[in-house]
C-alpha positions in Angstrom: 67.8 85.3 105.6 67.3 88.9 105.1 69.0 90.5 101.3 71.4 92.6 103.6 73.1 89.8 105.2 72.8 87.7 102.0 74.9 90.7 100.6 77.7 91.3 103.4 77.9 87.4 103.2 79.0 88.2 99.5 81.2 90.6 99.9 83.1 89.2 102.5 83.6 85.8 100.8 85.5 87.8 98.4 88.2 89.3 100.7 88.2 87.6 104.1 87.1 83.7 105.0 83.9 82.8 106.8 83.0 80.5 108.7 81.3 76.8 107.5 78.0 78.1 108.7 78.5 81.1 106.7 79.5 79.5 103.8 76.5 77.3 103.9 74.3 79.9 104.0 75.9 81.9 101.0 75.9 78.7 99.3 72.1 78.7 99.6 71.7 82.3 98.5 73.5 81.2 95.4 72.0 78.5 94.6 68.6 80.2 94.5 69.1 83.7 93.2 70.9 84.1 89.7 71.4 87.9 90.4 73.2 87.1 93.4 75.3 84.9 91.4 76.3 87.3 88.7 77.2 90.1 91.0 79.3 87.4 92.9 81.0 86.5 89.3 80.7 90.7 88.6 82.9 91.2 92.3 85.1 87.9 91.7 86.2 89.4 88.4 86.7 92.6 89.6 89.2 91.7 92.6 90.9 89.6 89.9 91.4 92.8 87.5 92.4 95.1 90.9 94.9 92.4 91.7 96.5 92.5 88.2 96.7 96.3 88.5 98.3 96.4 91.2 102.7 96.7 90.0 104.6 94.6 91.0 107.1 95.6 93.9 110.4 96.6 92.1 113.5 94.6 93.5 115.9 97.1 93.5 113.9 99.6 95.0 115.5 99.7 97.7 119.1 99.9 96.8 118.0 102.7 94.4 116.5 104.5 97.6 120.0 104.0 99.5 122.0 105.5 96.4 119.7 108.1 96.1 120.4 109.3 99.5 124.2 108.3 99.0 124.4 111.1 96.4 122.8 113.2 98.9 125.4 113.3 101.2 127.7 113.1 98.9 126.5 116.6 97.3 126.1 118.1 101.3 129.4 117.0 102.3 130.9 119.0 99.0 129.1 122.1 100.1 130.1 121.9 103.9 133.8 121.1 102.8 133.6 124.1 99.7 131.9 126.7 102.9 134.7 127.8 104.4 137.3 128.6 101.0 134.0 130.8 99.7 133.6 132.1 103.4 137.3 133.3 102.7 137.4 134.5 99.4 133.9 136.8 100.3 135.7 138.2 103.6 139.0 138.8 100.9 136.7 140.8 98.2 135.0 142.4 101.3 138.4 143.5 102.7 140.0 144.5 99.5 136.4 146.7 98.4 137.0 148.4 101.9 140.7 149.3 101.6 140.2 150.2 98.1 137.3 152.4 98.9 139.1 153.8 102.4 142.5 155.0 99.8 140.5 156.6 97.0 137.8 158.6 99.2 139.7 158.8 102.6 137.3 157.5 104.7 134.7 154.8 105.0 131.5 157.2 105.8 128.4 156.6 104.4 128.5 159.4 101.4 132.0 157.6 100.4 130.2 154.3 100.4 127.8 155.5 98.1 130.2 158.0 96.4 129.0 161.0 97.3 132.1 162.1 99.7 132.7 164.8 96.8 128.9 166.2 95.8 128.3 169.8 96.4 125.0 171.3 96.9 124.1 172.1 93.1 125.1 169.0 92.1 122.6 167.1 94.2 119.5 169.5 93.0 120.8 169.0 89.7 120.8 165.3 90.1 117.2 165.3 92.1 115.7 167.1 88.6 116.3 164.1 86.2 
């Protein structure tokens, strides 16, 4: 039997079952070739030391993933309930900024906005020097 086959023989005795004829014929390999029989004690041990690497799968994991998500929502449904006060309270400070600014300049143009309503002429080239 060619080396190739020998070897894919190997390698899936370690992860996947063969069939007797198979086996038979890995079993032969074995017996006569002690490479192929340290690389099969080489791959055995290797599986074994993935296999212990591998964590094992946390029970609560789940119920962690739930509260997680829990708090979430929780958190969401405090903004979406909190929205509309702060919606209120901005349109209030909005409001008030406007009527304060409409009673102190007189109108609500664009030079009051800024609070230029009562710059003359010099004063803006005097304030375009600095």
């Amino acid at each position: 039997m060619e080396p190739n086959n020998i070897k894919n023989l190997l390698l899936r005795s370690i992860t996947e079952p063969m069939s007797a004829a198979e086996q038979e014929q890995l079993r032969a390999a074995l017996e006569v070739s002690e490479e192929l029989r340290r690389e099969q004690e080489q791959l055995t041990y290797t599986r074994e030391l993935v296999q212990q690497a591998i964590p094992a799968a946390d029970p609560g994991f789940s119920q962690k993933v739930l509260e997680r998500l829990q708090k979430g929502r929780k958190e969401v449904a405090l903004v979406v309930q909190l929205f509309p006060r702060v919606a209120a309270a901005c349109v209030a400070v909005i409001l008030a900024l406007g009527l304060f600014l409409y009673f102190e300049a007189g109108s609500l143009s664009t030079d009051a906005l800024v609070g230029l309503q009562d710059l003359s002429i010099e004063e803006a080239v005097a304030l375009t020097e600095y």
